[in-house]
Residue, then its C-alpha position, 0 to 999 in steps of 0.5 A: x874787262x873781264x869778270x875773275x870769279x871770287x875763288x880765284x879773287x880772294x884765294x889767299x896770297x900768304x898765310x895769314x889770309x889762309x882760313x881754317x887750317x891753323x895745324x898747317x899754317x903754325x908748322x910751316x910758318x915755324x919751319x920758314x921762321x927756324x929754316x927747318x925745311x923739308x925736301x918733300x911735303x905732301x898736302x892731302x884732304x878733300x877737294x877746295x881746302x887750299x892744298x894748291x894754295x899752300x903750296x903757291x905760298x910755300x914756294x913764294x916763302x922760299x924764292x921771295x926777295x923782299x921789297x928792296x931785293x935783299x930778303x931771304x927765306x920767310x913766312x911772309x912773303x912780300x907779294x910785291x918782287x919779281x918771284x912772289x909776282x911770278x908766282x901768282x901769275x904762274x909764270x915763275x920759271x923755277x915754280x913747276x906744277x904737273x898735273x897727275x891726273x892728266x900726265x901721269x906716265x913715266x914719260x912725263x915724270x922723266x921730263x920732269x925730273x930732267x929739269x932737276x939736274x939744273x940749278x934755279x935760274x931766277x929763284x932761290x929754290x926749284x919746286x915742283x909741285x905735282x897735283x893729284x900724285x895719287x894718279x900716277x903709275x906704278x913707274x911713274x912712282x918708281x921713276x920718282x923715288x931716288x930723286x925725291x929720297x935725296x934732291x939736289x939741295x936747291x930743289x923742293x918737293x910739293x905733291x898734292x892729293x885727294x886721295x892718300x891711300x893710293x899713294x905707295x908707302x914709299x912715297x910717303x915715308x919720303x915726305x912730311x905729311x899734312x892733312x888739310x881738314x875740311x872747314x866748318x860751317x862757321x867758318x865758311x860763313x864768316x868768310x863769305x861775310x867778309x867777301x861778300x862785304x868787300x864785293x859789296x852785296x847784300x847778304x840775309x845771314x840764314x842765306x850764307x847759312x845754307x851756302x856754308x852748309x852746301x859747300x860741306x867742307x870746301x872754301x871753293x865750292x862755297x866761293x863758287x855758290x856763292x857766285x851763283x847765288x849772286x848772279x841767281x839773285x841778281x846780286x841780293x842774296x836773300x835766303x828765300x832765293x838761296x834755297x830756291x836756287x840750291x832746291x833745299x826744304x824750307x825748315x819751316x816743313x821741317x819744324x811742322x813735322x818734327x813737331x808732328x811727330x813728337x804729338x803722334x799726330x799721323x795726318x799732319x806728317x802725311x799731309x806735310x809730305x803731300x805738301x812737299x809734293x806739290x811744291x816740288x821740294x827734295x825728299x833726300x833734302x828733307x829728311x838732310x835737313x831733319x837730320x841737321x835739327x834732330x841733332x841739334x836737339x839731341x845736343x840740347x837734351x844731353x847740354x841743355x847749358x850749351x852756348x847758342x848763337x845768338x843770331x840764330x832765329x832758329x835756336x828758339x823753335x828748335x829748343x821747343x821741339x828739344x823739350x817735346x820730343x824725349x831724348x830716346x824718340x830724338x835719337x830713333x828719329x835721327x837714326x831713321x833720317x840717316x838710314x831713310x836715305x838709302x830707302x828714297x832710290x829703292x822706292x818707286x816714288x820717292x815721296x811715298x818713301x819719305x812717308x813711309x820713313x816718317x810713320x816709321x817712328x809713329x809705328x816704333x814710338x812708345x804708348x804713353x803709360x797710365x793704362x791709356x794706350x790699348x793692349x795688344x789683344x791675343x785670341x786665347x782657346x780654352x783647353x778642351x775637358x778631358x773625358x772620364x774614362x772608368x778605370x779597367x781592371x788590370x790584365x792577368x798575366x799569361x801565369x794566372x788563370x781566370x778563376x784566379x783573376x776572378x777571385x781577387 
């Protein structure tokens, strides 16, 4: 048998199992609830936020037939008739999906748009669901417009994208438009806790950690990790192995010199970095992930009563450093880590050039007051005297004559 990897295992079959998107799932489950619907909806955001998804689940909303064959319209669908099978299989007569991406001339659009003119042969609505409709042409858009302003009214309109700005204005005023945000963190972890469980596999938290935060944003792309993790660890997933296999910095070179540079201490930062050297580790992950601490203790600084996460090991060491290092090093430091990582592929090493972006700080951090640090000395020259020079007497004027001038 066949493996199915876990995206496509655990991709969620109705709303309730839909994570971190609640704006979305409360509309539609209202407009379904109230049979407010809408001819056209478009689904934007990144990609692997569940915008196929939805709109699988949208169709199976409107062509679902209930259990005993007799239901409607709904915001569950049941997952058991012949159209909510149909659908999940992708071979529902009535469910189309086109790919812009790759058919995105007004022939194809026309294809399409041929099918409108019938009526649904199993379901209760047709729907089309065009992925990626950033990529069609200009005709292929203007074909579009009169059918997608007034369908006939047992056709619906899913269009999917990545990229609205692309998207012409016309389209879009036709539409009802719904952001799908990209997921935090958190909320990936748990997920995967929740996978992971059923599948069986033993998990270290701080390693789903690091899963979430590679996926940046994307359910799939952590689901997909989470797969390499798997087979990487032959199914153990221990932090150690997650970051070998994701090439991330250990936070224990990140801590070190965090708190390096918060003494001014010089030959730890610069040995730290030679350490990274030597292991091999990334210089774009390091300073990613002193960006990620550094902004944790700028939080602590300016909320030193925020709620922490108790099965957070690291919460303790990265207090420590939020009292060591003052608020306004915390913030140079970050604004340096963010801007360092332009610098990493204009050096011709970029190990010299995260040393550099590290003793960057030493060079702008403030002297400590109390006459300790040395002034700034400046080579002063004396002014030079001036000569004295005997007064003169005063020329006659052309007027005058010499004896006058003597006599006075």
């Amino acid at each position: 048998m066949s493996y199915l990897v876990l995206a496509r295992k655990y991709r969620p079959r109705n709303f309730t199992e839909m994570v971190g998107q609640d704006h979305v799932v409360q509309a539609l489950t209202n407009a379904l609830t109230t049979q407010r619907l809408h001819h056209a909806y478009l689904f934007t955001g990144t990609r692997g936020v569940g915008k196929t998804t939805v709109a699988r689940i949208l169709a199976k909303s409107l062509n679902c037939q209930g259990v005993d064959g007799q239901g409607g319209i709904t915001a569950t669908p049941c997952g058991v008739c012949a159209a909510c099978v149909d659908i999940d299989s992708g071979r529902f007569v009535d469910y189309t999906e086109l790919d812009a991406a790759s058919n995105r001339g007004v022939d194809e659009v026309q294809a399409l748009l041929e099918q409108a003119v019938y009526k649904p042969v199993q379901g209760r609505f047709k729907v089309f669901m065009i992925d990626e409709v950033h990529m069609l042409t200009g005709h292929a858009f203007n074909a579009m417009l009169k059918t997608l302003e007034e369908p006939p009214e047992y056709l619906k309109f899913v269009l999917a994208t990545t990229d609205p700005q692309k998207v012409p204005v016309t389209v879009l005023s036709r539409c009802l438009q719904f952001n799908l945000r990209p997921m935090a963190p958190e909320t990936i972890r748990e997920h995967l806790q929740k996978v992971l469980l059923a599948e069986q596999v033993a998990a270290d938290v701080p390693a789903l950690r690091l899963l979430a935060r590679a996926a940046r944003g994307s359910m799939r792309d952590a689901l997909s990790l989470t797969d390499q993790a798997i087979a990487f660890g032959s199914g153990n997933l221990q932090e150690a192995l997650v970051r070998q296999m994701l090439g991330s910095v250990d936070r224990s070179y990140v801590f070190r010199l965090l708190q390096a540079l918060a003494l001014g201490d010089g030959k730890t930062v610069v040995d730290t970095s030679e350490a990274l050297r030597t292991h091999g580790l990334s210089a774009a992950s390091t300073l990613e992930e002193m960006s990620g601490v550094l902004q944790r203790m700028a939080v602590l600084q300016a909320v030193p009563d925020s709620a922490q996460d108790d099965s957070d090991i690291e919460a303790a060491e990265i207090a420590q450093l939020a009292a060591l290092m003052p608020p306004d090093e915390t913030q140079l430091l970050y604004s340096i880590c963010l801007h360092g990582r332009s610098d990493l592929g204009l050096a011709p090493d970029e190990y010299a050039a995260l040393t550099m972006v590290l003793l960057r700080l030493l060079a702008f951090k403030p002297k400590p007051a109390g006459g300790a640090a040395q002034e700034k000395k400046t080579l002063k020259i004396a002014p030079r005297p001036r000569a004295e020079v005997a007064p003169q007497p005063p020329e006659a004027s052309p007027g005058q004559c010499q004896c006058h001038q003597r006599l006075r």
